[in-house]
C-alpha positions as CSV (number, residue, x, y, z in Angstrom):
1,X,119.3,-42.9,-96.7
2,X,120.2,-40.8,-99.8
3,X,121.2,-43.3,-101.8
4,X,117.3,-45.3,-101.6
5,X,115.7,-42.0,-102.1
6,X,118.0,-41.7,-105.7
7,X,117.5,-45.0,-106.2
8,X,113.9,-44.6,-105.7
9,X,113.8,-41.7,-108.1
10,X,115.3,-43.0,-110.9
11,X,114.3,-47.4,-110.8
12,X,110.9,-47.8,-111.8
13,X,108.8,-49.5,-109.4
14,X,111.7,-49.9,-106.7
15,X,109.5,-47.4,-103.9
16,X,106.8,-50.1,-104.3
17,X,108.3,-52.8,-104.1
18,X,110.7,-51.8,-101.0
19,X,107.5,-50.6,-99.4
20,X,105.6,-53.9,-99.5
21,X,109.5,-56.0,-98.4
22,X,109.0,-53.4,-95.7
23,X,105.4,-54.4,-95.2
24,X,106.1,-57.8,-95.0
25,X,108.9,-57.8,-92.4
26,X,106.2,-55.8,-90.1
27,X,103.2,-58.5,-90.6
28,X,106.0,-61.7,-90.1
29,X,107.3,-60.0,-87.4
30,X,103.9,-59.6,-85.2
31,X,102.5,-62.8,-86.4
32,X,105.8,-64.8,-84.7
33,X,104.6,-62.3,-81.7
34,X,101.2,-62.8,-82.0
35,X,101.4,-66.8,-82.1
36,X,103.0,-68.6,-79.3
37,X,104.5,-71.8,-80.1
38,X,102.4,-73.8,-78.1
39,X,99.7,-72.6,-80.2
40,X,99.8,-73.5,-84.2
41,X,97.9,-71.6,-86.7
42,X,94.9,-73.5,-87.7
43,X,95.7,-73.7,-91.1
44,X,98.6,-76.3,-89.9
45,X,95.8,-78.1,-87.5
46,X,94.1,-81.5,-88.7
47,X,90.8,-81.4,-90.2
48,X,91.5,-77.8,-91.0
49,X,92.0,-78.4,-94.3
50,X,89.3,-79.8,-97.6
51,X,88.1,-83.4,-96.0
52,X,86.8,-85.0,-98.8
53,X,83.6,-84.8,-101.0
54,X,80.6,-84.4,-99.2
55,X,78.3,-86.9,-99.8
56,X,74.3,-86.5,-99.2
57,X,73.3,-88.6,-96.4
58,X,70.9,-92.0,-96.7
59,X,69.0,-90.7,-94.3
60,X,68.0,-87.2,-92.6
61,X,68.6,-86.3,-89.2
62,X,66.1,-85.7,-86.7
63,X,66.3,-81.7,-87.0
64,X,66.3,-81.8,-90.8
65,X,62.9,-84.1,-90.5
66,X,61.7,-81.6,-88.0
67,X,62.3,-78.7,-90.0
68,X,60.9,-80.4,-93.6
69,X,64.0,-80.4,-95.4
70,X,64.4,-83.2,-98.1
């Protein structure tokens, strides 16, 4: 339209900023097509997420004793 392209021209930043609205709308639009609703991303899955503080085991595991690891 004429008017965005004057608009663009004279507010500071406003081609930017439309460009990365316009960017947005493009990558929501093929991730809802991209992603079945049977199908969650995995960030909303259980155990996807920071479990807890890992804590060093009392004993090693039969690869780490095979391997020499302490």
């Amino acid at each position: 339209m004429v008017v965005d392209k004057v608009l663009n021209t004279i507010v500071p930043g406003r081609a930017q900023r439309e460009q990365k609205k316009a960017d947005e709308r493009k990558l929501d639009l093929e991730l809802n097509e991209t992603f079945p609703t049977s199908d969650p991303l995995a960030s909303t899955q259980p155990g996807a997420g920071v479990t807890g503080a890992e804590v060093k085991p009392s004993q090693l595991s039969p690869s780490q004793i095979a391997s020499g690891r302490k």
